[in-house]
Structure formats: C-alpha cells, structure tokens
C-alpha positions as a printed Julia matrix, in Angstrom:
334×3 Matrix{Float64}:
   0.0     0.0     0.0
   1.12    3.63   -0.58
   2.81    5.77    2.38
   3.87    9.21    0.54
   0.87   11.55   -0.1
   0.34   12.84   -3.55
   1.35   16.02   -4.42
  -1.51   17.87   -5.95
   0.88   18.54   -9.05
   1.5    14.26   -9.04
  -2.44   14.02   -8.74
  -2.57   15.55  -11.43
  -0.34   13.76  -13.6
  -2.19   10.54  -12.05
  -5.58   11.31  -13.16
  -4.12   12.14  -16.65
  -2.56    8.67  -16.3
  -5.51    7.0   -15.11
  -7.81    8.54  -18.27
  -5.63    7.27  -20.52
  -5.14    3.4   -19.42
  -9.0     2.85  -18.36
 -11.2     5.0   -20.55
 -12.02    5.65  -23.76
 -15.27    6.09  -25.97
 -16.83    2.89  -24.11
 -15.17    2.81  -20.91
 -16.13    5.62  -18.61
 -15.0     6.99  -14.65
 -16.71    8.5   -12.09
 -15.05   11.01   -9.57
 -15.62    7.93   -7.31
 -13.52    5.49   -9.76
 -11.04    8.43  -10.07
 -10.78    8.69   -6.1
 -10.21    4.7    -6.08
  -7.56    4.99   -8.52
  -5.41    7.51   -7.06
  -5.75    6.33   -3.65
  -3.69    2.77   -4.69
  -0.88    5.54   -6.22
  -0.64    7.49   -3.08
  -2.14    8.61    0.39
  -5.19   11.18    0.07
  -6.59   13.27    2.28
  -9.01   15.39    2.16
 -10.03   15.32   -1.53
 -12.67   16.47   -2.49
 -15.41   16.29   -5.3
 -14.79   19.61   -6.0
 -10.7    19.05   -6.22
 -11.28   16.17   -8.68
 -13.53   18.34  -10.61
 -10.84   21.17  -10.69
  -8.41   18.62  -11.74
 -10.43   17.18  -14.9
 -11.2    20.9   -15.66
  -7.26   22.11  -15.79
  -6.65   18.91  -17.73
  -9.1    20.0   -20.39
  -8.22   23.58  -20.63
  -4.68   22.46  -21.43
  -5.87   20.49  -24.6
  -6.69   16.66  -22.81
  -9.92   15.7   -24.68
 -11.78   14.21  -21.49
 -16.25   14.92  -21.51
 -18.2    14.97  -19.21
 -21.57   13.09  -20.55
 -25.09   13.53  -19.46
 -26.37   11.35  -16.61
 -30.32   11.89  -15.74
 -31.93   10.1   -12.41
 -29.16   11.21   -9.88
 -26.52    8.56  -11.42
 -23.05    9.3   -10.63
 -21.43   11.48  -14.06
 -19.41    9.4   -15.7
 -15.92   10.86  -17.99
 -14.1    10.12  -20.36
 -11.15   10.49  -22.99
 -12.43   11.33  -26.02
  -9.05   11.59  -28.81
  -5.83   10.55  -28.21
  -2.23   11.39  -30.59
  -3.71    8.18  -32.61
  -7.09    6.74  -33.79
  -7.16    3.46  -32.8
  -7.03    2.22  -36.79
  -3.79    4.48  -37.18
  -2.72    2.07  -34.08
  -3.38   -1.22  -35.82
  -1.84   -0.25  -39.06
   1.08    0.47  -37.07
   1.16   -3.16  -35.33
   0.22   -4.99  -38.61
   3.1    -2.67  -40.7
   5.8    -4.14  -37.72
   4.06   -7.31  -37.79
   4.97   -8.07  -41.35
   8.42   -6.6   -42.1
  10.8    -9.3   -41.91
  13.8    -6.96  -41.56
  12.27   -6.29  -37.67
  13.12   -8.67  -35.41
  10.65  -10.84  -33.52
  11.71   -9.47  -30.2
  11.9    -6.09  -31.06
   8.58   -6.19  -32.91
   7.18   -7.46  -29.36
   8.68   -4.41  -27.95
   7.54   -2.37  -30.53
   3.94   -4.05  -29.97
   4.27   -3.23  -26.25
   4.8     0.7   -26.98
   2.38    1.25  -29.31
  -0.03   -0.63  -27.01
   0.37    2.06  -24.16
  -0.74    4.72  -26.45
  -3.86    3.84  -26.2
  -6.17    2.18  -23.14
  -6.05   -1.02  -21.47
  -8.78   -2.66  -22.99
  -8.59   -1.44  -26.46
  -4.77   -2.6   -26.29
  -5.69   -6.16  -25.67
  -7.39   -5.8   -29.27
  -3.61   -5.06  -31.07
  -2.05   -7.77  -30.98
  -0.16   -8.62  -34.34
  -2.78  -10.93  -36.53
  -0.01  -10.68  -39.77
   2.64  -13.39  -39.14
   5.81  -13.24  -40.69
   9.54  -15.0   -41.01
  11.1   -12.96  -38.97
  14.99  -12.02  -39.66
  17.19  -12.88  -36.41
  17.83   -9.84  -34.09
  21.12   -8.2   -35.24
  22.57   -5.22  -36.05
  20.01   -3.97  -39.26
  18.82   -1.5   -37.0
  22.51   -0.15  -36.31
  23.09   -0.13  -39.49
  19.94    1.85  -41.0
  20.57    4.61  -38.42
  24.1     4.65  -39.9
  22.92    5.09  -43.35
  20.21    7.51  -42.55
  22.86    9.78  -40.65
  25.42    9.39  -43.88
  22.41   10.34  -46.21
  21.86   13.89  -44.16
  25.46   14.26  -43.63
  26.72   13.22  -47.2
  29.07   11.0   -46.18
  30.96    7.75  -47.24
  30.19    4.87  -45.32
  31.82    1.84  -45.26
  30.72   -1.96  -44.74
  31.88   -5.46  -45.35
  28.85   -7.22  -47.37
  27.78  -10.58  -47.22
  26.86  -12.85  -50.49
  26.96  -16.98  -50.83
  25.13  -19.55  -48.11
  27.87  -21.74  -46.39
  25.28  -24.65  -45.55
  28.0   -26.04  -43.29
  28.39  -23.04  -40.74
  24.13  -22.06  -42.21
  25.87  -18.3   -42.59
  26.92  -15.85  -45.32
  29.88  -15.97  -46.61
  31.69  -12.07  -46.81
  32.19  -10.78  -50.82
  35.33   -9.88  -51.73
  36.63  -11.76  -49.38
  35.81   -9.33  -46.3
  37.08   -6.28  -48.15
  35.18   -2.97  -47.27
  33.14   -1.58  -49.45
  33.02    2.45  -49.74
  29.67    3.7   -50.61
  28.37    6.77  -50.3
  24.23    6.39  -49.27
  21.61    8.29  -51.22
  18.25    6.26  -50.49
  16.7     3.79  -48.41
  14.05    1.54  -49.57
  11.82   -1.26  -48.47
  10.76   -3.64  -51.61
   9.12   -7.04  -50.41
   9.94   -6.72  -46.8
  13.26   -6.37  -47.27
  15.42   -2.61  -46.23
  18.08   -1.77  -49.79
  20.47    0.74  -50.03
  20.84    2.57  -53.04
  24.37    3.99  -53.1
  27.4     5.08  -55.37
  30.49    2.41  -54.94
  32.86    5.01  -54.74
  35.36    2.27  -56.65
  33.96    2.78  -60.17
  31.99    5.43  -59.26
  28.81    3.65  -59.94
  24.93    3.5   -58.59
  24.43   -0.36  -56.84
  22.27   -1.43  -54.48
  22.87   -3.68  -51.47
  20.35   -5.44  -48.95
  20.91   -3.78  -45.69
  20.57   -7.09  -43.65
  23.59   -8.23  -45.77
  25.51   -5.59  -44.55
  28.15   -6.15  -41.29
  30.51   -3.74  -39.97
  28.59   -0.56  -40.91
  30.19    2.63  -39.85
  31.61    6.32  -41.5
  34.24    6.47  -43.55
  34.5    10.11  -44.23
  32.66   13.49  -45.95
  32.12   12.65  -49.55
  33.45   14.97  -52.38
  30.36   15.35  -54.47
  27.12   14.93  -54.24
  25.2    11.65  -55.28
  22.27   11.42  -57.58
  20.19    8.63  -58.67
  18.28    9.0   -61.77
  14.47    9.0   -60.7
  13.93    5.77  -63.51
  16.5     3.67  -61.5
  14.27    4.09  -58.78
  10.86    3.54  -60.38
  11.9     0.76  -62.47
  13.96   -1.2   -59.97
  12.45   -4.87  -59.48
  13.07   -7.13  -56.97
  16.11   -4.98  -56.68
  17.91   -6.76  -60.0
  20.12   -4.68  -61.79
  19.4    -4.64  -66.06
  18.84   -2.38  -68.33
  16.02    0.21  -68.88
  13.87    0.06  -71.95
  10.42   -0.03  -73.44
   8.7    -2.46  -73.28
   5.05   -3.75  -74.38
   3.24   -6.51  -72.27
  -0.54   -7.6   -72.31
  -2.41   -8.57  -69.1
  -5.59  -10.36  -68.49
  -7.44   -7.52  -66.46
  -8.24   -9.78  -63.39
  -3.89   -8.66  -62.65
  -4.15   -5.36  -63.59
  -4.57   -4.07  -60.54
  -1.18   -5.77  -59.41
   0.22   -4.28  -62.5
  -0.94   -0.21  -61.37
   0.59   -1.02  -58.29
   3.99   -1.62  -59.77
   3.77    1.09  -62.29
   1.29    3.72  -60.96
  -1.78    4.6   -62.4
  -0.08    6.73  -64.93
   0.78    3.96  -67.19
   0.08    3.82  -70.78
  -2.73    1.42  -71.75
  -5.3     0.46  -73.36
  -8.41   -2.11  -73.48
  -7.4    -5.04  -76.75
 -10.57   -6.81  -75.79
 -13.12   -7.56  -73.12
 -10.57   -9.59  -71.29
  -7.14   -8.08  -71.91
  -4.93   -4.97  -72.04
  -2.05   -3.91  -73.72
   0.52   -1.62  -71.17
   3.52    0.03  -72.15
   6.31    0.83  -69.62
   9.78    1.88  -68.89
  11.62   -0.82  -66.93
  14.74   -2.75  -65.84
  14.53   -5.82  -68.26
  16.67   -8.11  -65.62
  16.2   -11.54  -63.63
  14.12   -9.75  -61.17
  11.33   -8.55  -63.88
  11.08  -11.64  -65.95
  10.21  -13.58  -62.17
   7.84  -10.72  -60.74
   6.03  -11.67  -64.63
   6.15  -15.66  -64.1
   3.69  -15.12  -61.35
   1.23  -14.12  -63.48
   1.78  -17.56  -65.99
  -0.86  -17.2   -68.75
  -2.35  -13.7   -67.56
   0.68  -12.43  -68.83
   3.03  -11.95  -72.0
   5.69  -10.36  -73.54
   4.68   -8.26  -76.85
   7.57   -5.83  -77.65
  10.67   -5.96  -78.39
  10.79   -9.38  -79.89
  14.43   -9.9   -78.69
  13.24   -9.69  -74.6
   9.95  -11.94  -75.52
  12.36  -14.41  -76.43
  14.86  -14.59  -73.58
  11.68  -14.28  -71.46
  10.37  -17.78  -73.23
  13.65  -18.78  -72.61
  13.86  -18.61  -69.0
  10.33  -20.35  -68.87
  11.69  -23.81  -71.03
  14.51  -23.27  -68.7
  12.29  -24.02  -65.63
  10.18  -26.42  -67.55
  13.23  -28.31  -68.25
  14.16  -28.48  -64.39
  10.92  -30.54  -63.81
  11.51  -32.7   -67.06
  14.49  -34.28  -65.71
  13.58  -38.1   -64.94
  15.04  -37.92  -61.39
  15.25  -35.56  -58.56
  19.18  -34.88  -57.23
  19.35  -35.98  -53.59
C-alpha cells in the first residue's frame, strides 16, 4: 500500500494517467472510480469532489480531450477520454506494418507491440495484438546499421561496410564478398521492396549507382565526408524490381485484367494502356529488363506476355523452357 501523499501537481499527472489506461469512448470513470484509482498511487486526504472536478477541468483547458456526458436520475457522471495522438485504426496499421516486415526482429517487434499498445487504453490494447505473421529475420545489427545510413544520407558521407553474399550450408551463414574487403559507398536512399530494407548507393570504386540489402551488410560505420554529391536517376528508382540490376527500356506486355490491378501497383496509375478486348490490355512501360522482372512476370503464368521488343519476348520464353526443363528431368538430385 502507498505511504507518501500525492502532491496535488503528481495528482494531477495521475488522473491524466488514469484517463488514458481505463477510458475511452466505451469505458467511462466516475469522480468515485477516479478517487479509487489515485488512492492505490498514493495517500489522500481530504479530496474532495470539488478538487477532482478542478483537476479534470485544468486537464481539459490544457488540450486533454476528457467529456463529461449527461447522466439523468441522480446517477453518478461518468468521464471520459475522447481523442488521443492516434485513432485506434492508425494504431493497428502500425502493429500490422511491424508485424509483417521481416527486416524487424521478432523481439523487437514485441517491444515495438508493447509501446504502441500504451498509447492507447487497457482494454482497447488487448485488441492489437499482431494478426499478420511473418519470417522474422534474427535480431542483429540492421537497425545499427539503418541509423548509420540515414545519418550518412543527411550528412553526405561515405560509409563503409563489409557485405555478405553466398550460403555456407556447413556453418548455415553468409559468406563475406570480396573476401571481407570494405566496401566504400556513399548512401543516397533507403528503400523497403518485399519486406526487405536496400540501399541505393554510389560504390565510390567505379563510381557507380548499386544497391545492397541492408541485412547483408556487417561492420557498418563512417568512412568520411564525400566529395560530391550523389544522384540517382528518378527511372533507377521507379523501375527497380526485386532490386535486379538490367537495363532500362520499353517495353510492351498484355495482361488479363483480373492482374491489372497488381500491374498499377507496380507502375502507378499513370501507365500507358489500353483495353485489346473484353478480357485483356495492352501496357507500355519503362523498366529494368533483368532476372528480377522476368520472375515478378512468371507469377502471373498465362495472364501475362511479352509483346515488344521481340528480342526480350524471347529470352523471357527462354527462361520459362529453362524451368520447364528443371521438372523434365527423370530424377530428382538428392
């Protein structure tokens, strides 16, 4: 049990408190529940109605959304919080966002959970808990490593990392490229494609825009100020897929319109098309003809096909027979 008396200014800050964890739109107090509350926080004496009523009125003159509502037959008022700093659906968006990007860990996503949680009240919190479930990446240094990048970006700076590449399946980690050399890059975006954080960069070695996956990167730290300024074409950016390198062209493709809505979200909705028939569409775009864009186009199997230029419809039927041919084989490797 409590032995130091509240301080009227601590009162304060209680009932505050005590609004925010056990009210909300459904969930009302009463001066009496208020007086309950704050007397398992501290010793009270003498408090008032009155006091309590003073204390709900300063709290709402300094911009803490708490009504009182309407009571008839003598019942006790009830309060409560109206707003908060989030709607509860901003709240869940949150939780479901952390939920499903694999680059957060599963124990810092629980954390994460936790905080978000105590923004709002105690029963409504019991209602966020994650529902997406994702493969989670182990907890290591990404986050070290973003706030790294993030700081080189503002700064203009050079950072330097060692970067890992193949799968040992005998030690079940990366191996380091070049063996463990540093790479000097200086940052110029961040992005997150598919769950996964990417750095888009100049190697300061050839002077060249790459990208890297951040949880591939180990060692991350400044090297120093950069010279000159990096700039990455807005195309590479737009046109990137799956984060493949290739080269940008135009190129002509036909969906069935049950995709195309998968297709506007790639592109945008400023794409050029047009309706061939009741069924399908013809959509012209500027992209990165690479690995990455001819498997982001396999998932669509017949819905889907290369019209223009001739010479990427046929590497494109290429890499299909290719697969094909994997599952023709008589026997299966063990």
């Amino acid at each position: 049990m409590p032995t130091e008396k509240l301080s009227n200014r601590d009162r304060l800050l209680a009932v505050r408190d005590i609004f925010e964890k056990y009210s909300d739109e459904e969930e009302t107090l009463t001066l009496e529940d208020l007086s309950i509350a704050l007397s398992k926080r501290g010793l009270i004496e003498k408090l008032s109605r009155k006091s309590l009523k003073d204390d709900i009125e300063a709290l709402a003159k300094s911009g803490f959304d708490v009504v009182k509502e309407e009571t008839k037959n003598g019942l006790a008022t009830p309060y409560h919080l109206v707003s908060r700093r989030f709607e509860h659906h901003q709240l869940r968006l949150l939780v479901d966002a952390i939920a499903s990007a694999k680059f957060i860990s599963e124990s810092e996503t629980q954390a994460l959970v936790r905080t978000i949680q105590s923004l709002t009240s105690e029963r409504l919190a019991k209602t966020l808990n994650p529902v997406i479930h994702t493969v989670k990446k182990p907890k290591g240094v990404i986050p070290f490593s973003i706030d790294t990048i993030q700081k080189a970006i503002t700064e203009q700076e050079i950072i330097s990392f060692q970067y890992q590449g193949k799968f040992n399946e005998r030690t079940r980690k990366f191996e380091l490229r070049r063996d463990g050399d540093f790479y000097l890059v200086t940052p110029a975006h961040l992005i997150v494609d598919n769950g996964n954080y990417y750095l888009i960069g100049r190697d300061e070695r050839v002077q060249q825009i790459r990208t890297y996956r951040v949880d591939r990167i180990v060692q991350c730290s400044v090297f120093e100020p950069a010279e000159t300024p990096v700039e990455v074409d807005p195309s590479y950016l737009s046109n990137m897929f799956n984060m493949y390198g290739g080269e940008d062209e135009q190129l002509t493709l036909k969906f069935h319109e049950s995709v195309m809505p998968t297709v506007v979200d790639r592109f945008g909705t400023d794409i050029r098309c047009r309706r061939i028939d009741e069924e399908w569409f013809e959509v012209k775009v500027s992209a990165l003809f690479s690995e990455g864009f001819m498997i982001w186009l396999i998932q669509f199997a017949h819905q889907a096909e290369i019209i223009e230029p001739s010479e990427r419809r046929e590497a494109f039927k290429e890499k299909v027979l290719q697969l094909a041919r994997i599952y023709q084989e008589s026997s299966v490797v063990n």
